[in-house]
Structures are given as structure tokens and as C-alpha cells.
C-alpha positions as CSV (number, residue, x, y, z in Angstrom):
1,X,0.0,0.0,0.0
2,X,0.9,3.5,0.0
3,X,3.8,4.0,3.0
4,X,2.9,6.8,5.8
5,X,5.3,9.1,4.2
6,X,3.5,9.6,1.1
7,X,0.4,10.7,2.4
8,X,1.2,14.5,2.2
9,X,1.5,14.1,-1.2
10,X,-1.4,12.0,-1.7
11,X,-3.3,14.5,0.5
12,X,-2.9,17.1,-2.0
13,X,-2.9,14.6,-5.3
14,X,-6.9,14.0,-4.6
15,X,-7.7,16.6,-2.0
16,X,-9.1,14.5,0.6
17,X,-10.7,16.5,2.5
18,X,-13.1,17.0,-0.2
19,X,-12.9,13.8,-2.0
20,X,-15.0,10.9,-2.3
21,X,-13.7,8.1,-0.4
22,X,-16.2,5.5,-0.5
23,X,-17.3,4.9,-3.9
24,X,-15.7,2.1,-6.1
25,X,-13.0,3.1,-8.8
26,X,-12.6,0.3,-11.7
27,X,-8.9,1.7,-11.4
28,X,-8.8,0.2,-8.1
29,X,-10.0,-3.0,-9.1
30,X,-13.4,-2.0,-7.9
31,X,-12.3,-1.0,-4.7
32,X,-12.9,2.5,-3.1
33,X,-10.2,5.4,-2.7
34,X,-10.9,5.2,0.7
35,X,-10.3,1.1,1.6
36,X,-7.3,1.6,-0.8
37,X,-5.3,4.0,1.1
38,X,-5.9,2.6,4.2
39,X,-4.3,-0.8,3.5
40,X,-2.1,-1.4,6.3
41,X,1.8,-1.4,6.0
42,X,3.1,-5.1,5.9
43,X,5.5,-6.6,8.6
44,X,8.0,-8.8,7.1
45,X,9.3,-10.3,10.2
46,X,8.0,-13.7,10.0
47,X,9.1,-13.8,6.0
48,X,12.6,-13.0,6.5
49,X,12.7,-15.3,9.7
50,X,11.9,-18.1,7.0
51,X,14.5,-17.5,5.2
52,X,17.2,-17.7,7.6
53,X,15.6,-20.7,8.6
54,X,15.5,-22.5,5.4
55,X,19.3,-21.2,5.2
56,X,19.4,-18.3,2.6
57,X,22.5,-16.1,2.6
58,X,20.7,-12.8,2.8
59,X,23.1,-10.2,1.9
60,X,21.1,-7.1,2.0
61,X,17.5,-5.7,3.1
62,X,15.3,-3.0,2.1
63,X,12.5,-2.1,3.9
64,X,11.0,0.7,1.8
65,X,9.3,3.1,3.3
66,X,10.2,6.9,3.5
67,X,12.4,8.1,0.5
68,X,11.0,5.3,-1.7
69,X,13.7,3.2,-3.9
70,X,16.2,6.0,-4.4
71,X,16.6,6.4,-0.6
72,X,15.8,2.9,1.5
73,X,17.5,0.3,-1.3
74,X,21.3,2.2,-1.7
75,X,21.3,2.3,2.1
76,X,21.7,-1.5,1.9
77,X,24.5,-1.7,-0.9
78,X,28.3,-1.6,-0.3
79,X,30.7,1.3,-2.4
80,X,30.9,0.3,-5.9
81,X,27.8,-1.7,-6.4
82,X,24.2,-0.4,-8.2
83,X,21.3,-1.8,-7.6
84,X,19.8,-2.3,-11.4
85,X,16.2,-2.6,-11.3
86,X,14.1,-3.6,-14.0
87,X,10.6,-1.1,-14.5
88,X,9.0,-4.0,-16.3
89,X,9.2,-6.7,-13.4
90,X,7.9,-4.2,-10.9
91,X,4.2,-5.3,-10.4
92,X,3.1,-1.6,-9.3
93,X,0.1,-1.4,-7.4
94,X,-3.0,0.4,-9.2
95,X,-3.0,3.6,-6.8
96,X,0.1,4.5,-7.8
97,X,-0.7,4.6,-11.2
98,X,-3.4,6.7,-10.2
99,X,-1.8,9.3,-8.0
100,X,1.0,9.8,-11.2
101,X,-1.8,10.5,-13.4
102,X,-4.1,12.4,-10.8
103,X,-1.6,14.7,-9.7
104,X,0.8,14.6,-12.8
105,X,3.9,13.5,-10.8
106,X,6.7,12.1,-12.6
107,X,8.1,8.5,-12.5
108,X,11.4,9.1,-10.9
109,X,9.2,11.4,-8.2
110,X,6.3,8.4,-7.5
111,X,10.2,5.8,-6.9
112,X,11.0,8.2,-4.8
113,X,8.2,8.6,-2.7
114,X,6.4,5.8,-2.9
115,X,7.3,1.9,-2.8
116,X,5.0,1.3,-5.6
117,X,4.0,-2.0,-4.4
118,X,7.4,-3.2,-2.7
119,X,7.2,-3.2,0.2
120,X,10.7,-5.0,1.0
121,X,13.4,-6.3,-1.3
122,X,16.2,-8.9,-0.5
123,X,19.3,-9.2,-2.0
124,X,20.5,-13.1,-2.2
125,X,23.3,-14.6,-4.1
126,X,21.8,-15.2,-8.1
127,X,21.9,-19.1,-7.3
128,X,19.6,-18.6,-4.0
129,X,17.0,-16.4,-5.8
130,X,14.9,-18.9,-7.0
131,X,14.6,-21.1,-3.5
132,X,14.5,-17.8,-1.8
133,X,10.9,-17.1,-3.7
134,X,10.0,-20.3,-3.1
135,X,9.6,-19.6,0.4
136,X,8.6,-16.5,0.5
137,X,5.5,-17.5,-1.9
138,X,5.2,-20.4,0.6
139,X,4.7,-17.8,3.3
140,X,2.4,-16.2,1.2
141,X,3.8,-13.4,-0.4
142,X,4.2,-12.5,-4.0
143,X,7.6,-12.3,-4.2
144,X,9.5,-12.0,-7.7
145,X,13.2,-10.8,-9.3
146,X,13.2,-7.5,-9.7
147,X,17.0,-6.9,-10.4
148,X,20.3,-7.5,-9.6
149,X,23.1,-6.2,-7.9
150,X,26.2,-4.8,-10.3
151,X,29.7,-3.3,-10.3
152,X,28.6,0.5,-10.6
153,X,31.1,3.9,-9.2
154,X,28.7,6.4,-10.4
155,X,25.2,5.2,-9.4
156,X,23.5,3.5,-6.1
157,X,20.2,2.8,-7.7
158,X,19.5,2.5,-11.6
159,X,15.4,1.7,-12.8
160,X,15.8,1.0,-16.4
């Protein structure tokens, strides 16, 4: 869902105080504005518990929240590295769509504020990724490859 720190922004993006909260939007999947923006945050606790469990060599975690991708994922990467995202494996959430095109806010603006529907990434070696989803789709979540980690001076994060 959309992270506390957003909310200013999302505030203004549909003026709230006057908006219509309860009635269902297709572009919500039939939900309302309302039920949408108060999805809770996700805790990950028990998910990344599972992994260290089941033995995966996590080597780096992301909780994004405040400052979006730009801000929570470089925190988690040593000097040198990127982390290179792909756009198209992102499975962005419909509101976010929305709020871009409701308030006219630019791509690199909605990674920055918002987690656009990831709520945490891991970073395991490339032969772990595929168990590592395994169990976290075992534990229920929708977990998917959404990059990789690369040799990179000039850049922390890269959404290409």
C-alpha cells in the first residue's frame, strides 16, 4: 500500500478533505479510494525469519518506506555496487498509477516517494534467488526478481 510518508503528497494529489472516499473506482480493481489508502503497512518479520531458517545467505535488506527506492534500497549496498532494477518486473500497485496520473507526478518522483508496491526487497546470491521465492511464496507473499546487484562507481540505484 501507499507508505505513511506519502500521504502528504497523496493528500494534495486527490484533496481528501473534499474527496469521495467510498465509492468504487474500476482503477482500483473495484475498490474504493478510501479502503485503498488505508491498507495497512506489511511486517515482514515472519518472512525473513523463513529465510534464515531454510538457510538463505541474505546479503542485504530493504525495507521501503520513507524516501522510496532511491533512498531505502542504496542504504543496503556496499561502495561500488548499483542496484539495477528492472521497470518492467515491478508489479506496481493500481494507486500508484493513479496518483501519477491524478496529480501529474513524474516517474522518478512516485520511486521516490512511494514503494509502488514493494514493500521490502532482498538481495540473495543469483543461485539462492529462485529457493529464496519459493519460500517466501510459501509464506504467502508475491515475491518475484526484480534486479540484480552490479559493479557501478557512479550510481546506487538505476530503474531501467
Amino acid at each position: 500500500g501507499v507508505p505513511s510518508n506519502g500521504f502528504s503528497l497523496v493528500r494534495k494529489v486527490f484533496d481528501i478533505e473534499n474527496a469521495d472516499l467510498k465509492t468504487p473506482l474500476e482503477e482500483l480493481g473495484g475498490k474504493s479510494l478510501g479502503e485503498t489508502l488505508l491498507t495497512p503497512t506489511k511486517i515482514y518479520v515472519k518472512d525473513i525469519l523463513a529465510l534464515i531458517e531454510k538457510k538463505i545467505n541474505i546479503r542485504a535488506i530493504s525495507h521501503i518506506t520513507g524516501g522510496g527506492f532511491y533512498e531505502n534500497i542504496p542504504r543496503s549496498i556496499p561502495e561500488g555496487f548499483a542496484a539495477k532494477i528492472e521497470r518492467s518486473a515491478i508489479r506496481i500497485l493500481p494507486i500508484f498509477d493513479l496518483i501519477a496520473k491524478a496529480g501529474n507526478v513524474s516517474e522518478r518522483d512516485m520511486f521516490n516517494t512511494f514503494n509502488m508496491g514493494v514493500g521490502m526487497s532482498v538481495v540473495v546470491k543469483k543461485e539462492d534467488a529462485d529457493k529464496a521465492i519459493e519460500i517466501l511464496r510459501a509464506c504467502g507473499e508475491n515475491a518475484y526478481v526484480m534486479g540484480e546487484i552490479i559493479k557501478d562507481d557512479n550510481n546506487k540505484i538505476i530503474i531501467c
